[in-house]
Structure formats: C-alpha cells, structure tokens
N, C-alpha and C positions, 0 to 999 in steps of 0.2 A: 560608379563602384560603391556609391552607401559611404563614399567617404573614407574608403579603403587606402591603406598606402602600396604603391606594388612595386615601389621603385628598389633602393639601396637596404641591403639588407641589418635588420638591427638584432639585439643579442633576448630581446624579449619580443613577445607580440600578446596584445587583450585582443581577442574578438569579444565583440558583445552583438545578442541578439535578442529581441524580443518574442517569445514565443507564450501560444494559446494552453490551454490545459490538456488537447488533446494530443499536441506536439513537442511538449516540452522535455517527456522519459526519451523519445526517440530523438530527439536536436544533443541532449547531454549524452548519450551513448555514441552518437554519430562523433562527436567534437571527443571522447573519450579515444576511438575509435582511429581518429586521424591524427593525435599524438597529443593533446591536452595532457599537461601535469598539472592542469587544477583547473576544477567548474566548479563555478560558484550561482547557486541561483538566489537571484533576489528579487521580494516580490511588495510590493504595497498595494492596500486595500481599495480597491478598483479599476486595477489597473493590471496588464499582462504581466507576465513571469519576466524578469532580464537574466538572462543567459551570461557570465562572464566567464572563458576559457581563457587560459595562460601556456602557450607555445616558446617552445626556445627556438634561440632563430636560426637553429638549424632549418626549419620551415621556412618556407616565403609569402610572402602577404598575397601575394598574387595564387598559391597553391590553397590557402586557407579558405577565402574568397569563394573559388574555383568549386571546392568540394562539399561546402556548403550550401552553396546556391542548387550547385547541379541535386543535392540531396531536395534542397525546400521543391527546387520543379517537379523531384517525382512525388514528394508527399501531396504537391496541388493535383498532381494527374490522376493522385487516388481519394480526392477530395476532400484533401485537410485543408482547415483553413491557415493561409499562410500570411503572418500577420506582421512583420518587420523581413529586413534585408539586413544583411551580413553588415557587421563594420571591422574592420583592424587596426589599429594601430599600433605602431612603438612603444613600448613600453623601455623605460630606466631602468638598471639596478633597483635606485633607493624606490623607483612608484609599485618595479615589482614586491617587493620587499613587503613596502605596506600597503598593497594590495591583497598578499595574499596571506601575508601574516595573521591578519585579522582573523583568517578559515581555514586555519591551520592547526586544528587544537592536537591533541591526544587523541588516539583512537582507540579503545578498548576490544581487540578480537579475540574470539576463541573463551577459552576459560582461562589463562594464564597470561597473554601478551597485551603490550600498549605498545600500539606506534607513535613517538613522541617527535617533535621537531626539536633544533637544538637548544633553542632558547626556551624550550618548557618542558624542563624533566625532571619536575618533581616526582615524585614517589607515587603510583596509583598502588593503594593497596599490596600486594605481594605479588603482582604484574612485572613480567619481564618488561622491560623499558627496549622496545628498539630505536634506535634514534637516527632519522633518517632526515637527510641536508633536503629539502623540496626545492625546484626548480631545473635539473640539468638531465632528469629520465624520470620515466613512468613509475611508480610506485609508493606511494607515499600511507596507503592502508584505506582511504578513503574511499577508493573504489569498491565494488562490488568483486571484483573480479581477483582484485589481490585479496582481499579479505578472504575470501572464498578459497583462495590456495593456503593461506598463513591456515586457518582451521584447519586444512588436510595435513597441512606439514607438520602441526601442532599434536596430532591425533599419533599419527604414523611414526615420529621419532620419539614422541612418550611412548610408544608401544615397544621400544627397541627395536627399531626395524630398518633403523637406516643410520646405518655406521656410516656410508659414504650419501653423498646427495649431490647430483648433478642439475644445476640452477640454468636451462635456455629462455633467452632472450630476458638475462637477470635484470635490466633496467634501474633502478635503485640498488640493488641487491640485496634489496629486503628481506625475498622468501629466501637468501644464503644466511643472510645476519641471522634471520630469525632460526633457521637452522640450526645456524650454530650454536646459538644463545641457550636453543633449548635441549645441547648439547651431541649433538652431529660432530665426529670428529673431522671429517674432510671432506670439502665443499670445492666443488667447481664452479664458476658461475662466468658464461657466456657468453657473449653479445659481438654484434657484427658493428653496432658503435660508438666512435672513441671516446663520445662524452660519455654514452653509459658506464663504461669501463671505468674511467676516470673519476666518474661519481663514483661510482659500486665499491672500487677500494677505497676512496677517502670515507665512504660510510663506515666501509667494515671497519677502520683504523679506527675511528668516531667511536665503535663499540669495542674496541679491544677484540677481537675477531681476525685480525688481521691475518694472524699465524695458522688459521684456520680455514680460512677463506680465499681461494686461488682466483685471481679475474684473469679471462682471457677474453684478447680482441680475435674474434672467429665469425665462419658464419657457421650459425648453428644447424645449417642441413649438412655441414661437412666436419663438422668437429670430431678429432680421432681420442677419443678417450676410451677407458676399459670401460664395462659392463659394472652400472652401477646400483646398490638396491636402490632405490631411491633418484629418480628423474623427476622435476617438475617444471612446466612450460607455459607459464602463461603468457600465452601468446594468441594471434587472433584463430578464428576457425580455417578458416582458407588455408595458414601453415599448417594447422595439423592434420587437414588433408592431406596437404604434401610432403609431411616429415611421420608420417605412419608407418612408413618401411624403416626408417631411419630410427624413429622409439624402440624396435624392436630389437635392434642390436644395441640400443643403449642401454636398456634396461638389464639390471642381471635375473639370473636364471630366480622365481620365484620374487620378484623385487616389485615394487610396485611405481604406478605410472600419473602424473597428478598433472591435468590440465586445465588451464585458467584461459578466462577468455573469451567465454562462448556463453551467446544470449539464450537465454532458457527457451526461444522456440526452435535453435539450432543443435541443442544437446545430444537430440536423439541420433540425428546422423551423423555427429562426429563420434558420439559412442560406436554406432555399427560400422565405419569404417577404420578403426581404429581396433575395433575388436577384430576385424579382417584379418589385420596387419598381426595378430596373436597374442590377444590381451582379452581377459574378460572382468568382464565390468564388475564394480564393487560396489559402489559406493558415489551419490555425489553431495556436494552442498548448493542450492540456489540462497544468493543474497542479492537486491535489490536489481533483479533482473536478468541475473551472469550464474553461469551455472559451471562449477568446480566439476569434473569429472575425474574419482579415480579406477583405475583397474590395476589388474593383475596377470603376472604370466601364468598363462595355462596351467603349468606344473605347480601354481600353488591356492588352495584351493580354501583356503581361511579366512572367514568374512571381513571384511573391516568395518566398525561401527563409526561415523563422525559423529563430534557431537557441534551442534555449531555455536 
C-alpha cells in the first residue's frame, strides 16, 4: 500500500505523491476533486514535483489510496509516465495546523475581496477581508474553481442584482460570506454535510454575517426554497448534470445562475445542457484550469460583463 494506513479512522489525513510535469495539473485536480481542503506542491531543483493534499477524516485511507491509484492506472494506459505511488497517513491537529499554516496565506480575488485565514488578517489595501477557518470543507479561495465563483458573485451583487443568493453545496461558506460581505441581504447556504454546515456558520459568525447567512443541513437536489435571483453551485460537473431541472425552479424569474466546478475542457457541455434545462449563457470566468459558468433565465436578456 506505499505505506498507506487503511485501518482506524483519524480526524486528518496527508497524502503525498510524487508526480512528473506532465502529470502534476491533472493528480492536483484529481485530489481537489475527491475532497482535498489543501494541495500543496513542492518541488526542489532535480528532482519530481511532491504533491501534499490534506483530507478530513471524514474520508478513509483506504478510499484515498483506492482513488488515486485507480486514477495513476489510467493515466499509465494513456501513457503518462507514472513516477511515485500514493502514500497516507494520520495526520494531528497541531502537524495539521503547521503543515498547512505555512500555505495558507491571503488570497487576493476579483477587484475588492481577500480571502484571509484567522490568524492573518491584516488589512490588504481596501480589500474586503473574508476570513475563513481552513480545514473541516472545501473552500478556502485557493482554488481555481472558488475563485472563479467569488469573481461571479463579486460582479453580479455589485451590479445590484442579487438581493437574495442561494449558496449549493456551500462548503466553507465562503461564496455566502462573501455575498454577504459585499452586501447581499439574505443568503441561504446548503449542504448535505454536518461538518460543512458546522463550519459554514462558525465562518459566517467569524465575519459577522451570521444574521444574514442561513446554513441548512439538505441535500441540495431537494432543497425547498422560493425562487432566488441569485443561485450559485460550485459543485462538480456530474451534479450539474443532474440538478439542471432542479436550477431551473431555483432560480427566479430573470435571476441569474453561477456554476463552479467544471474543468475548462468540460464547460461546453455543461453550458448546453444546462442551457436545455432554460438558461442562456452569459458569461464565464476560466482560472487555473476550472471554468465559472454564468447564465441567465430566458426572459432576461442583459449581458453580464466579469471582470476577473
């Protein structure tokens, strides 16, 4: 097992892997993919990339293992070269802590927003400061793919356009904070689970946000809320395949639709089947491989500009 642990489950786990240069964007998307709250790559002069991803243990070592490996076979069978095996281990509190502290900085997106951790929130310029707890759900700004939504949501609620905002599979509940922050009055945000949830409002509390930001435990193909302007889902492509019917009753009449998530050679056809579903396309942002899609209901027909 490369020295894997598959046994008694722990509250952190490190994969580390050694990956080539041809394999390294696609092994960090894959580990983003299967629920990493933190890749870190690091690399010294002669030597392969190291891959370290950071799991909460809701996962299992044995599931981590499993989904990586089965990934490197197929990259061998299309002839990459595949140059290390998975490792896992346990990780502590305090090792996660200063493991990942260190690759934790500020994130500056958009034209207004910083996503800050707790222990570094000085002042960037005239940057909204979101401050968000890393470790217990996906979002922390680092990504390509939150990034890529926070610019959407950043554009579309400076425009006035989203008194309400409905936040699926809110993770962190970064894209709700930051909603809020940049003044959205009433926010929904998500998720089917409990640690997200539990994270999402101690973030929002974190920002003062609280009274504005609703977390619900749901699963977000069945969630009964009204018709919101403002929906955003960053989530992977496979659901918004399957929650295309389901946008369309979220979204309110002329409101707009923002999906995160989806690798830039997958865009195009969750644009057209999403636009099926009665939505047409507006607008996207691609950042570091992940491509933001927004659209619009039919009946409203006003371009939106991002800037990224």
């Amino acid at each position: 097992m490369g020295g894997s642990h598959t046994g008694a489950a722990s509250r952190w786990w490190e994969l580390t892997i050694a990956a080539s240069a041809e394999t390294s964007e696609a092994l960090t998307n894959l580990l983003w993919e299967i629920g990493a709250v933190g890749v870190v790559e690091e690399e010294a002069p002669g030597t392969a990339a190291r891959l370290r991803a950071f799991f909460p243990g809701t996962a299992t070592a044995r599931e981590l293992d499993a989904n990586v490996r089965s990934y490197l076979a197929d990259l061998a069978r299309r002839g990459f070269a595949v140059v290390d095996e998975p490792r896992v281990a346990p990780l502590g509190d305090e090792r996660w802590a200063d493991a990942w502290r260190d690759h934790f900085r500020p994130v500056p997106v958009g034209r207004r927003l910083v996503v800050v951790p707790p222990w570094n929130t000085a002042p960037i310029g005239e940057r909204l400061a979101i401050v968000i707890e890393p470790g217990r759900a996906f979002g922390t700004g680092h990504h390509g793919s939150t990034a890529g939504c926070l610019v959407a949501v950043e554009t579309i609620v400076d425009e006035g356009a989203a008194g309400g905002v409905l936040d699926l599979g809110t993770g962190s509940g970064v894209l709700a904070i930051a909603a809020a922050r940049l003044g959205a009055r009433e926010i929904l945000a998500v998720d089917e689970d409990p640690d997200a949830i539990a994270a999402a409002a101690e973030n929002a509390a974190r920002n003062g946000v609280a009274d504005r930001v609703r977390c619900l435990l749901a699963d977000v193909a069945a969630v009964d809320a009204a018709p919101t302007p403002l929906v955003v889902a960053n989530l992977l492509s496979t659901a918004h395949y399957r929650l295309a019917t389901a946008y369309a009753t979220l979204v309110a009449v002329g409101g707009t639709l923002v999906l995160g998530g989806i690798l830039d050679a997958e865009a195009d056809a969750v644009e057209h089947a999403v636009a099926r579903a009665g939505f047409t396309p507006a607008d996207r942002v691609s950042l570091d491989g992940w491509t933001t899609l927004l659209l619009r209901q039919r009946s409203r027909h006003a371009p939106v500009h991002v800037r990224a």
